[in-house]
GUDREN-171103 format. One record per residue (C-alpha): residue in three letters; residue number from 1; x negated, y negated, z. Coordinates in steps of 0.25 Angstrom, whole numbers. Each point is the difference from the previous one (the first is absolute). Example, Ala and Ser with C-alpha at 12.3 -4.5 7.8 and 13.67 -1.06 7.14 Angstrom:
<'ALA' 1 <-49 18 31>>
<'SER' 2 <-6 -14 -2>>
END
This chain:
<'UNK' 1 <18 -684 277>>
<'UNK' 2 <15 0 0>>
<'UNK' 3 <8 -8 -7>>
<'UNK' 4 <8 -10 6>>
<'UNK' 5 <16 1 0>>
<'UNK' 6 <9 -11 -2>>
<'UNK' 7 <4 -9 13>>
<'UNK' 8 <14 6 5>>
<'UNK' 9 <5 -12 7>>
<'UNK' 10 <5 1 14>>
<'UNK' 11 <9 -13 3>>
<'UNK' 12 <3 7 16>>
<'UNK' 13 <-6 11 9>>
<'UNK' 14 <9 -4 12>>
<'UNK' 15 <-6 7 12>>
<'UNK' 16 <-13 8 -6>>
<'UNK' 17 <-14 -3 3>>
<'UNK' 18 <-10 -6 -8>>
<'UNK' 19 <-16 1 -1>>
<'UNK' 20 <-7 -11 5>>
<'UNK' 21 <-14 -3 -8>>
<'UNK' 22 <-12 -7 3>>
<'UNK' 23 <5 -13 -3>>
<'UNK' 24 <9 1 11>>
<'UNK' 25 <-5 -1 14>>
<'UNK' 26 <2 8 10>>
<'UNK' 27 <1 -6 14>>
<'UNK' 28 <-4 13 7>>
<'UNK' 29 <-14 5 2>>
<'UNK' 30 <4 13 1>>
<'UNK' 31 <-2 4 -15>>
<'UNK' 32 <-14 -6 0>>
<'UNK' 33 <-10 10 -2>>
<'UNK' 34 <9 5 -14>>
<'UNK' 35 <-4 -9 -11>>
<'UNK' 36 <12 -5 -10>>
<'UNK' 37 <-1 -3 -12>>
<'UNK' 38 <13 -3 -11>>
<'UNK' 39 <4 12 -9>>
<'UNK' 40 <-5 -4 -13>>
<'UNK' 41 <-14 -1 6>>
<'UNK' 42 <0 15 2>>
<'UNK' 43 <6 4 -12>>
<'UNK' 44 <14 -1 7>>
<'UNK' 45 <11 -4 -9>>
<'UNK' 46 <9 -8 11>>
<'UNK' 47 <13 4 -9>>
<'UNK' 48 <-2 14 4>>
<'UNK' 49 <2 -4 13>>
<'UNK' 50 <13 -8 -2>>
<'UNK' 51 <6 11 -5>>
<'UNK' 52 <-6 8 11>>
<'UNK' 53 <8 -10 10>>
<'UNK' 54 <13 1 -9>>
<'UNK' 55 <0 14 0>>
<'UNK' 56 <2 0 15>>
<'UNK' 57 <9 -11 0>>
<'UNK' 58 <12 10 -7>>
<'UNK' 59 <-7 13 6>>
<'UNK' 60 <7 -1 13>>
<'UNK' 61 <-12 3 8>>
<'UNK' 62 <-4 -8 12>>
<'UNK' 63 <-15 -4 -4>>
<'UNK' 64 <-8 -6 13>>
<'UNK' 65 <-13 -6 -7>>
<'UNK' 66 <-10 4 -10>>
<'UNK' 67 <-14 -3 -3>>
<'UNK' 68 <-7 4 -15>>
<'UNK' 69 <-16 0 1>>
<'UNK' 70 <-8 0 -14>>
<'UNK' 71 <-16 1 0>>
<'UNK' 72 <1 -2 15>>
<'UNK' 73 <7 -15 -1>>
<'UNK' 74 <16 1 5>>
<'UNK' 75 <8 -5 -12>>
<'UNK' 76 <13 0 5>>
<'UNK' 77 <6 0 13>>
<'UNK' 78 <15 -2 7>>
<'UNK' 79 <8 2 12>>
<'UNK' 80 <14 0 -1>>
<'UNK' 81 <6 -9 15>>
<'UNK' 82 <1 3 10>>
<'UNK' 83 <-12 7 -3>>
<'UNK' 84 <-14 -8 0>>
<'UNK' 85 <-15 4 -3>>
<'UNK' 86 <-2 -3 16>>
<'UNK' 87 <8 12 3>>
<'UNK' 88 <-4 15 1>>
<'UNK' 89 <9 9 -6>>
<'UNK' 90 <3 14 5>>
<'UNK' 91 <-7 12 -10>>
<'UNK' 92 <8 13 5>>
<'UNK' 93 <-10 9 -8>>
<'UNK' 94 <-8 -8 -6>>
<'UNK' 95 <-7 0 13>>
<'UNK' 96 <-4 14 -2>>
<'UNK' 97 <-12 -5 -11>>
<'UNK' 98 <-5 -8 10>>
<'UNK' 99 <-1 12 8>>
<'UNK' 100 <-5 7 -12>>
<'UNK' 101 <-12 -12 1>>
<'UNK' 102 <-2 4 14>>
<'UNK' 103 <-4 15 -3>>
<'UNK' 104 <-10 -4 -11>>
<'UNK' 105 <-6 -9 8>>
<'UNK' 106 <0 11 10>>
<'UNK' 107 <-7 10 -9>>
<'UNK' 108 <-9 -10 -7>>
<'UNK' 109 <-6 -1 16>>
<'UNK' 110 <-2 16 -2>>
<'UNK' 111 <9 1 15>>
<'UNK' 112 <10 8 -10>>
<'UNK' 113 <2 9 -13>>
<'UNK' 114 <12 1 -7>>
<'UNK' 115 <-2 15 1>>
<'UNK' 116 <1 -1 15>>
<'UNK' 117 <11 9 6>>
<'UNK' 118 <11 -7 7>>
<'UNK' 119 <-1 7 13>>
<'UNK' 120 <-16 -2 3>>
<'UNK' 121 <5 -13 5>>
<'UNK' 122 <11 4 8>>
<'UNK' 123 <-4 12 9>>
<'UNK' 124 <11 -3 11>>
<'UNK' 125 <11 -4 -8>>
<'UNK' 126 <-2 12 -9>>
<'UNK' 127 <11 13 3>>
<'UNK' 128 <-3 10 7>>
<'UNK' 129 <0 10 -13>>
<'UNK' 130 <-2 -10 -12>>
<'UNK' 131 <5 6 -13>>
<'UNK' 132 <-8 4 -11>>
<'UNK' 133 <4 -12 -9>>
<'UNK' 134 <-2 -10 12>>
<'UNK' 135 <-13 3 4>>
<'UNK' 136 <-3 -1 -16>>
<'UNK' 137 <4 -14 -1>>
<'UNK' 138 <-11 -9 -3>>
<'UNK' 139 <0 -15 1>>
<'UNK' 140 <1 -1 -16>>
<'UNK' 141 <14 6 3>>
<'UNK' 142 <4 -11 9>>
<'UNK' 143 <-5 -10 -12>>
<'UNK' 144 <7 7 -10>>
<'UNK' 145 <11 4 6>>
<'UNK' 146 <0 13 -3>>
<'UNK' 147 <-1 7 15>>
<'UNK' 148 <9 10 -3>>
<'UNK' 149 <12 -3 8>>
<'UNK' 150 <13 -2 -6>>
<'UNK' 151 <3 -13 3>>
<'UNK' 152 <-3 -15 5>>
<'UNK' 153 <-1 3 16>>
<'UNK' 154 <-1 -13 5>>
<'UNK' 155 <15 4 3>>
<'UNK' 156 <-5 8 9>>
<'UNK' 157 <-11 -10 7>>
<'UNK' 158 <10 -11 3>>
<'UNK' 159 <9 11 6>>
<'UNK' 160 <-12 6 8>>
<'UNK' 161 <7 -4 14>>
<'UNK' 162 <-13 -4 7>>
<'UNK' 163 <-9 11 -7>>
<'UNK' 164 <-12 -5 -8>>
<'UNK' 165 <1 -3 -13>>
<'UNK' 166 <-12 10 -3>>
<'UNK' 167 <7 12 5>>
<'UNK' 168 <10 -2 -5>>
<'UNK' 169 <-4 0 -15>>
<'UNK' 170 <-10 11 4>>
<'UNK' 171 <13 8 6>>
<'UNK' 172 <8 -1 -14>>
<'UNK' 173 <1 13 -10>>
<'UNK' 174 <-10 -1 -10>>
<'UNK' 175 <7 10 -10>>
<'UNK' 176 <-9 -3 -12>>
<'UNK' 177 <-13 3 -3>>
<'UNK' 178 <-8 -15 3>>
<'UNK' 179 <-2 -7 -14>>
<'UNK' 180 <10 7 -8>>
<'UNK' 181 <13 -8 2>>
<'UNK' 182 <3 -14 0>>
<'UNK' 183 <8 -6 10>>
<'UNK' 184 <-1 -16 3>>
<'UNK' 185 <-1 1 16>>
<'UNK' 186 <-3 -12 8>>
<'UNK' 187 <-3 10 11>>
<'UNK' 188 <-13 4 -7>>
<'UNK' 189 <-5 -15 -1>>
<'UNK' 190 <3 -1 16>>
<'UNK' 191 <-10 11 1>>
<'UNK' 192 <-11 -8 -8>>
<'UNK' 193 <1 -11 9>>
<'UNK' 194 <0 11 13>>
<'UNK' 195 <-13 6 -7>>
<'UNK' 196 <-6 -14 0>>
<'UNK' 197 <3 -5 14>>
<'UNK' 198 <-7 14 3>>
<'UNK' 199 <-13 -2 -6>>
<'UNK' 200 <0 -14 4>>
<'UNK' 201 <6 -4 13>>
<'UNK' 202 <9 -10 -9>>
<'UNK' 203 <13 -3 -7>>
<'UNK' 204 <0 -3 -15>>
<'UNK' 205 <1 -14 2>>
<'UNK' 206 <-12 -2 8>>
<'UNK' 207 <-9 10 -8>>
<'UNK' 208 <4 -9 -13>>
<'UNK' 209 <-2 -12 6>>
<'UNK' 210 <-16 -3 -2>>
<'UNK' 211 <3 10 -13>>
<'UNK' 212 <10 -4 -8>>
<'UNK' 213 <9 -11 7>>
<'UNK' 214 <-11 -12 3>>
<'UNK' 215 <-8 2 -11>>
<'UNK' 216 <13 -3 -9>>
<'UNK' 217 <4 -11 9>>
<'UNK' 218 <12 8 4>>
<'UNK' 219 <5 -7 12>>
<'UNK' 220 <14 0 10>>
<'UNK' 221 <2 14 -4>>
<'UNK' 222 <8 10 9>>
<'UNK' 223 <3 15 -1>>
<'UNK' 224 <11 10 7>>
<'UNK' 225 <-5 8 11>>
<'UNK' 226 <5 12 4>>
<'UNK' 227 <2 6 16>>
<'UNK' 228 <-13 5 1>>
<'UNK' 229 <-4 -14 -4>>
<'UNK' 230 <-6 5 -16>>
<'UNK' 231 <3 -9 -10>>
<'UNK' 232 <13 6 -9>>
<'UNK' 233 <-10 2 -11>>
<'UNK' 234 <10 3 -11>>
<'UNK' 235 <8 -12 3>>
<'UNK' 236 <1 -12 9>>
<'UNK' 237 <-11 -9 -5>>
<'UNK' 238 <4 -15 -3>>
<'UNK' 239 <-7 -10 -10>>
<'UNK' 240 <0 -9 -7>>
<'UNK' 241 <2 -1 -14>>
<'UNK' 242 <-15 -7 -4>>
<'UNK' 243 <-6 12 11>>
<'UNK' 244 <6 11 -11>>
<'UNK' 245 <-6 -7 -12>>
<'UNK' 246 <-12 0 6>>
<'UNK' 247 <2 16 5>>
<'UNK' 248 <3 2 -18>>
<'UNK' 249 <-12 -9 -3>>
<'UNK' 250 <-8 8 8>>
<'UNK' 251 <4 13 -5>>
<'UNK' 252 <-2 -6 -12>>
<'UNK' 253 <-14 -4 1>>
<'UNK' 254 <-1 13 5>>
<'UNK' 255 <-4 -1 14>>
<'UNK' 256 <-9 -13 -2>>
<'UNK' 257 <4 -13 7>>
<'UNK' 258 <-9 -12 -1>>
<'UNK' 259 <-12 5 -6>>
<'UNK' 260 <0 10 12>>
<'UNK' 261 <4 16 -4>>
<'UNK' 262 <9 3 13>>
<'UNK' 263 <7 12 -5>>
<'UNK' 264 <-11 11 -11>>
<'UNK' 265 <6 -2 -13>>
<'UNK' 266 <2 18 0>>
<'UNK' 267 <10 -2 10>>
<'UNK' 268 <9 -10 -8>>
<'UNK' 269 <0 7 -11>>
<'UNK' 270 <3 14 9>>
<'UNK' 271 <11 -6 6>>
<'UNK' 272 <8 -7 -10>>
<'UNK' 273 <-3 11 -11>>
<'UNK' 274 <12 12 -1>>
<'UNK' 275 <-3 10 9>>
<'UNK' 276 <12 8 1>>
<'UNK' 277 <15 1 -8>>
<'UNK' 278 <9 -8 7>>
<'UNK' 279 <15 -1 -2>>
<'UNK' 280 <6 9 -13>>
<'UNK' 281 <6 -8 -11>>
<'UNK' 282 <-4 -14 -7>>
<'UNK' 283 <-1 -11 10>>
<'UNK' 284 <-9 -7 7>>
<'UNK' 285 <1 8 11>>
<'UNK' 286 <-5 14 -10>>
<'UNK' 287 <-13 -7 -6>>
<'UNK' 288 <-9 7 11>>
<'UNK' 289 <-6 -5 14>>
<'UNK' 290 <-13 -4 6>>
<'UNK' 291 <-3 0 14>>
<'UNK' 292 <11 -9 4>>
<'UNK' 293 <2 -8 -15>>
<'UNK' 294 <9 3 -11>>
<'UNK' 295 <-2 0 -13>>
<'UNK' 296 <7 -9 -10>>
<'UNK' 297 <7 5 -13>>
<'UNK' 298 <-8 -11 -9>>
<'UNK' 299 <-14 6 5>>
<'UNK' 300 <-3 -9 13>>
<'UNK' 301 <3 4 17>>
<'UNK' 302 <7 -7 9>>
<'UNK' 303 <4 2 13>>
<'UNK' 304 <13 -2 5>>
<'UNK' 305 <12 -3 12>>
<'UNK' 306 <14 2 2>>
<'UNK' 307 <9 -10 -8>>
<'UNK' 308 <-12 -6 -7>>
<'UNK' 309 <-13 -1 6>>
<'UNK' 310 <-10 1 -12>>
<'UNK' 311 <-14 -2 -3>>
<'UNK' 312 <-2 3 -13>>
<'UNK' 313 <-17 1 -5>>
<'UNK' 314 <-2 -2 -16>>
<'UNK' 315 <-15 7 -2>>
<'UNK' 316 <5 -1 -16>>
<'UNK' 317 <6 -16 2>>
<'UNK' 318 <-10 -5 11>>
<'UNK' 319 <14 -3 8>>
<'UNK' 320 <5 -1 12>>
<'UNK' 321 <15 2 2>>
<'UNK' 322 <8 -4 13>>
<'UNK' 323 <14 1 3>>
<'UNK' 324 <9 0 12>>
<'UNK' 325 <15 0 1>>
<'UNK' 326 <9 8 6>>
<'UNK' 327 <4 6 -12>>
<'UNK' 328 <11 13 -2>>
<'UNK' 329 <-5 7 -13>>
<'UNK' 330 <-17 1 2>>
<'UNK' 331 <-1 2 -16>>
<'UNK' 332 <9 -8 -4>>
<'UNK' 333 <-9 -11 6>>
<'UNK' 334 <-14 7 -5>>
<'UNK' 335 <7 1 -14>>
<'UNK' 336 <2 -16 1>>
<'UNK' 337 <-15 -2 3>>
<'UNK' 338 <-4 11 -11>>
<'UNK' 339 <9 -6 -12>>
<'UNK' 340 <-1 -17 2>>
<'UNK' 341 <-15 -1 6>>
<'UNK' 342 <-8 11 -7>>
<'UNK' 343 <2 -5 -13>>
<'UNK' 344 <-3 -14 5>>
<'UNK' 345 <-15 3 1>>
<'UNK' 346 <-11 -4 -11>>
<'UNK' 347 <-15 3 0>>
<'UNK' 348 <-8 -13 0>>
<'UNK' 349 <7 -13 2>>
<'UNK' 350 <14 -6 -5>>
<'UNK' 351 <3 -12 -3>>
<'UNK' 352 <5 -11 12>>
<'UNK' 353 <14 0 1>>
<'UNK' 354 <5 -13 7>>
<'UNK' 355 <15 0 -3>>
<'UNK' 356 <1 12 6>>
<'UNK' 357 <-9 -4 11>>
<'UNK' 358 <7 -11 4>>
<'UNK' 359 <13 7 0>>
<'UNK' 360 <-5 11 10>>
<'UNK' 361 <-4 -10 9>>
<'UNK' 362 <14 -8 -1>>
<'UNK' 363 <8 12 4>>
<'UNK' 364 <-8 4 13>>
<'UNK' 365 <7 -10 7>>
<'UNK' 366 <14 9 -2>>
<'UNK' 367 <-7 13 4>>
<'UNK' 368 <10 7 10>>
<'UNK' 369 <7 13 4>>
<'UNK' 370 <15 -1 -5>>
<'UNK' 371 <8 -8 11>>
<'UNK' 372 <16 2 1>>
<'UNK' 373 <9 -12 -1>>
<'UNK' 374 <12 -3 6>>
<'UNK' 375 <2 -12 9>>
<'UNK' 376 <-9 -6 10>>
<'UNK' 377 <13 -5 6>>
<'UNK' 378 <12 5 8>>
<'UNK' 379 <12 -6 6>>
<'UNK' 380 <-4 12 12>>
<'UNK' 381 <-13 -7 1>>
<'UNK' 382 <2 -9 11>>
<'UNK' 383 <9 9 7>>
<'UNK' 384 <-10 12 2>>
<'UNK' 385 <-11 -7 0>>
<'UNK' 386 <-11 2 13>>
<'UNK' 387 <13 9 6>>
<'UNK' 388 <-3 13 5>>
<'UNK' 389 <6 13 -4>>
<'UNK' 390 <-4 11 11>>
<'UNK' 391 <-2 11 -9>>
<'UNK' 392 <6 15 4>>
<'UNK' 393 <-10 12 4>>
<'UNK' 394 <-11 2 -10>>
<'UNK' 395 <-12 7 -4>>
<'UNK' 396 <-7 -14 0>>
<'UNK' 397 <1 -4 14>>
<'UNK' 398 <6 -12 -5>>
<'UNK' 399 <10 -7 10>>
<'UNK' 400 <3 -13 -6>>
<'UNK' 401 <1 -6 -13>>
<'UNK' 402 <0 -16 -5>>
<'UNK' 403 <-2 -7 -13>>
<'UNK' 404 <-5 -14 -1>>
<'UNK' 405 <5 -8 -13>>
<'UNK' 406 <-9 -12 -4>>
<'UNK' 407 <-1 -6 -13>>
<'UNK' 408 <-14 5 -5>>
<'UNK' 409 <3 16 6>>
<'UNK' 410 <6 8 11>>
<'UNK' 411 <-4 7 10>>
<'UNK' 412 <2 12 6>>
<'UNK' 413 <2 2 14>>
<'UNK' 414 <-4 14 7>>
<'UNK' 415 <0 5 14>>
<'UNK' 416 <-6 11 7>>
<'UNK' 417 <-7 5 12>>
<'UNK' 418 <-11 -8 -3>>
<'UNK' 419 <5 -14 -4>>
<'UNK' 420 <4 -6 -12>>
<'UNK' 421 <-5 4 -15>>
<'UNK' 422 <4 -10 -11>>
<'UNK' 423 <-1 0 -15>>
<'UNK' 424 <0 -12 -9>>
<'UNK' 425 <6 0 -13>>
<'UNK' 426 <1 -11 -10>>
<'UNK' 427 <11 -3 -7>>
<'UNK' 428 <1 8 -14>>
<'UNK' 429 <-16 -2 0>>
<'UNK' 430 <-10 8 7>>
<'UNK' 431 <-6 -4 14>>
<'UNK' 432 <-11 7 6>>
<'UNK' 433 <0 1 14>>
<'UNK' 434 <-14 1 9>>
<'UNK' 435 <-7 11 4>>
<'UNK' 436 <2 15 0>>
<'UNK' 437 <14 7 5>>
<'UNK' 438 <4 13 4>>
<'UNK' 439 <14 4 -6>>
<'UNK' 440 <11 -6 5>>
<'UNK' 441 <9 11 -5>>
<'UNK' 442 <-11 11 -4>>
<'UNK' 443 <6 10 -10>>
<'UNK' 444 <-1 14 7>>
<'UNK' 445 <-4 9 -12>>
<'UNK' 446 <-12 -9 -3>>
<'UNK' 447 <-11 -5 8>>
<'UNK' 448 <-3 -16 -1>>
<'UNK' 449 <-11 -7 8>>
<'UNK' 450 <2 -15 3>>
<'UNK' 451 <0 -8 -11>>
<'UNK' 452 <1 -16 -5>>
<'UNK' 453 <14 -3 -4>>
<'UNK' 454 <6 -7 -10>>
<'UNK' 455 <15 -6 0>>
<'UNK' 456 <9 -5 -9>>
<'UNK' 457 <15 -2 4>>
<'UNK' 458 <14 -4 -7>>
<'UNK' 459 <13 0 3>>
<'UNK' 460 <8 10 -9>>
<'UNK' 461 <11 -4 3>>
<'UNK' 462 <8 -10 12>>
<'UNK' 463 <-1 14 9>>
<'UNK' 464 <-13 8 -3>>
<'UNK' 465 <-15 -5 1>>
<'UNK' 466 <-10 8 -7>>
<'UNK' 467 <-14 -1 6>>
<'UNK' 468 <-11 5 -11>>
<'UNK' 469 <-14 5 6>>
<'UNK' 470 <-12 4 -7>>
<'UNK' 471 <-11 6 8>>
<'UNK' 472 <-12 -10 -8>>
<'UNK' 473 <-13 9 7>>
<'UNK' 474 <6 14 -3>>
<'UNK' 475 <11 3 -11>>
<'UNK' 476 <14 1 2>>
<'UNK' 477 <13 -8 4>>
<'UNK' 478 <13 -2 8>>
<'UNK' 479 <12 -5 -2>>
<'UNK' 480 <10 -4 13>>
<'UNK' 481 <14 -3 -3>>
<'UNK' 482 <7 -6 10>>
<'UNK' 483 <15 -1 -1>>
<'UNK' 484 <7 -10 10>>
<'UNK' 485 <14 1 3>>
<'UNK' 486 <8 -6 12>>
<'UNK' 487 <-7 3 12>>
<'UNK' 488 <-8 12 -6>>
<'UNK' 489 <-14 2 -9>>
<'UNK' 490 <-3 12 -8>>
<'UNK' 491 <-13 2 -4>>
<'UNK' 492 <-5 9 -11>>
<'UNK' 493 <-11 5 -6>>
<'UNK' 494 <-7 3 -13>>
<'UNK' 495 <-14 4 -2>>
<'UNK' 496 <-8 -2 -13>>
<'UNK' 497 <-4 13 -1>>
<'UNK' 498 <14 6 1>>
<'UNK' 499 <7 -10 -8>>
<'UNK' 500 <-8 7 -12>>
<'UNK' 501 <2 13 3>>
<'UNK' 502 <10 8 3>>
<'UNK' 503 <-8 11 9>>
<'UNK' 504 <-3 -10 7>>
<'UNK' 505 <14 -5 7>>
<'UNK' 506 <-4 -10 12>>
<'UNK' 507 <3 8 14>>
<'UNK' 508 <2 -13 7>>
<'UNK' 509 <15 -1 7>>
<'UNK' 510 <7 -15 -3>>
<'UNK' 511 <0 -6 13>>
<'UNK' 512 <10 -9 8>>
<'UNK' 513 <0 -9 7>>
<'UNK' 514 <11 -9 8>>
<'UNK' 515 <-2 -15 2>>
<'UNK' 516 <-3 -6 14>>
<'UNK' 517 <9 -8 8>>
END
């Protein structure tokens, strides 16, 4: 058993999430079929997870939620607002183990082998004159990216201009021998999909739905599709964050669910074990991968997103480790994780710690996303306010503009073709707005399905409102500032992903518009 460290006190943890225990109830049903249970009970020290939480408060990473499971009982669990445990959360990648599910499933029926070439399920989409090397290509290839082309061609697919997604893969160089160089293609997992849909008349989400998703009491779940109508496979698919704890737990109980053995036990251990080099050097990204799961630097596997999305699966620890954010430095985050709660686990029990209980529950009332302050008042307020600005030509379609000032939030006023969209935002604190939108003003160098929005506003100063979104069911953010002079409104824009990231410059043009008489 470890020893215990000494209480470092923490008067303050401003906007950080904080674990809720079993003590507290949760008003949803949706987390129902996870058990919890406090920290201690499972040879948790809840300090480990303070300090866990005080390491992102100063890492300057954006965490979403996380959820730590020991010997099957949830120990801990947080969302920062406007994120809640009712929302599904965007996966990028980490949709690609699910697909990973979805083959050995598929093999475990005997309709497939993982030695099966590529092109004996695609005899029309196939080239004329297949390469050496492509016609080599086995679905083992697909699930540890190793095919042999040179790079991810999903590229490629999205630029396909109305040709199949399958013929398209199947029409890229494949230069290497299949099985000899690594290359992380989210092309290949496509194909995986394509190969089931093939053999099964389905999409992934239909085949896993008697499989997988009901048995776990996965529900409300959604995934990309793409022209052809097959699910994105290597990206796309939305949960939420109970519904990938459930996905670790049952890796973790390698492939059992409830008494029942859904997945064979071989195939877990064949799909998370290393079956290729990955990346040079000493990362995470260098430990080795498995059909569609990385492996992890202290000894576990994972499977992972852009900016965050991880399940990590502790076979050593009996954990569970989920985390969602939309985080700029992936290992960085994974390091936070390794160095605060891997030393916080004990075998047996610990004893019950109610000062630290009680102050986890005290501070879940203060979780929250950082939310800029200014003013929630302007002397141009009344003036502007429900007048319309008739916006100049722009890729947006949108023809008028007007803001509504009221004292609990503003709302924003957009007209186009097809009526009139508005966006809520409360004042210097997050208001959720109903339902699922498309983009208002979509970036053009990423692709972004509709969404629930969040919104947060404040006056910056007497002339410029800025208008703060969050997209709470997938990942990333907005902000709109709009600057109001005379008779005239400029409105300019600042994406998430670029405001951290210089290769990443927003393309969007600031738009003006001119007030109506």
């Amino acid at each position: 058993m470890t020893t215990r460290r000494n209480f470092v006190k923490i008067t303050s943890l401003g906007s950080i999430g904080l674990a809720t225990l079993s003590s507290y109830k949760f008003s949803s049903a949706l987390a129902q079929n996870l058990p919890r249970a406090t920290p201690e009970s499972q040879g948790v020290d809840t300090e480990g997870i303070l300090n866990f939480l005080q390491a992102i408060q100063v890492s300057d990473l954006e965490w979403h939620s996380f959820m730590l499971l020991r010997h099957g009982k949830v120990v801990a669990e947080a969302w920062w607002k406007p994120f809640a445990p009712e929302y599904k959360h965007t996966l990028y990648s980490l949709s690609k183990s699910f697909t990973s599910t979805a083959i050995g499933f598929l093999v475990s029926e005997g309709k497939i082998s993982v030695d099966d070439p590529v092109l004996k399920f695609f005899p029309k989409e196939a080239p004329a004159t297949p390469s050496e090397n492509l016609q080599a290509m086995k679905i083992k290839n697909l699930l540890t990216m190793n095919t042999g082309q040179d790079a991810d061609t999903l590229p490629a697919l999205r630029n396909a201009d109305g040709e199949s997604w399958v013929k398209t893969f199947l029409a890229q160089p494949v230069p290497h021998a299949p099985g000899s160089h690594f290359v992380y293609n989210t092309g290949a997992t496509y194909i995986l999909g394509a190969i089931l849909h093939n053999v099964t008349g389905q999409t992934l989400e239909k085949y896993l739905e008697p499989r997988f998703f009901q048995p776990l009491g996965i529900v409300g779940y959604d995934w990309e599709k793409s022209p052809q109508g097959l699910n994105t496979a290597g990206y796309g698919l939305r949960v939420k964050t109970d519904d990938i704890a459930k996905f670790g737990q049952f890796y973790l109980q390698k492939g059992k669910w409830d008494g029942k053995q859904l997945l064979p036990e071989s195939w877990i251990e064949e799909a998370t074990s290393k079956q290729t080099d990955s990346r040079e050097g000493d990362s995470d990204w260098s430990q080795g991968y498995g059909y569609q799961f990385w492996r992890c630097k202290p000894g576990f596997y994972r499977g992972d997103g852009a900016y965050g999305q991880f399940c990590f699966v502790m076979p050593e620890q009996d954990a569970v480790l989920v985390m969602t954010s939309e985080s700029w430095d992936l290992q960085k985050s994974m390091n936070i994780a390794y160095e605060t709660l891997l030393p916080a686990f004990s075998d047996g029990t610990l004893p019950e710690d109610s000062v630290r209980q009680a102050f986890l529950k005290k501070e879940i009332s203060q979780l929250s996303l950082p939310v800029v302050r200014g003013s929630i008042e302007s002397k141009l307020a009344t003036k502007y306010s429900d007048k319309s600005f008739a916006l100049d030509k722009n890729p947006y379609g949108i023809s008028q503009l007007a803001v509504s000032f009221n004292p609990k939030n503003c709302v924003l006023k957009l007209t186009t073709s097809g009526g009139v969209e508005k966006i809520t935002f409360g004042w210097e604190k997050w208001l959720i707005n109903p339902g699922e939108s498309k983009p208002l003003f979509p970036v053009p160098t990423r692709l972004e399905s509709p969404a629930q929005i969040a919104g947060t506003a404040t006056w910056t100063d007497d002339n410029t409102l800025q208008l703060n979104t969050k997209s709470v069911t997938a990942i990333h953010g907005d902000t709109i500032t709009l600057t109001f002079a005379g008779d005239q409104v400029k409105i300019k824009f600042m994406n998430s992903v670029s405001a951290h990231s210089k290769n990443f410059p927003d393309p969007r043009p600031t738009l003006t518009g001119t007030l109506k008489a």
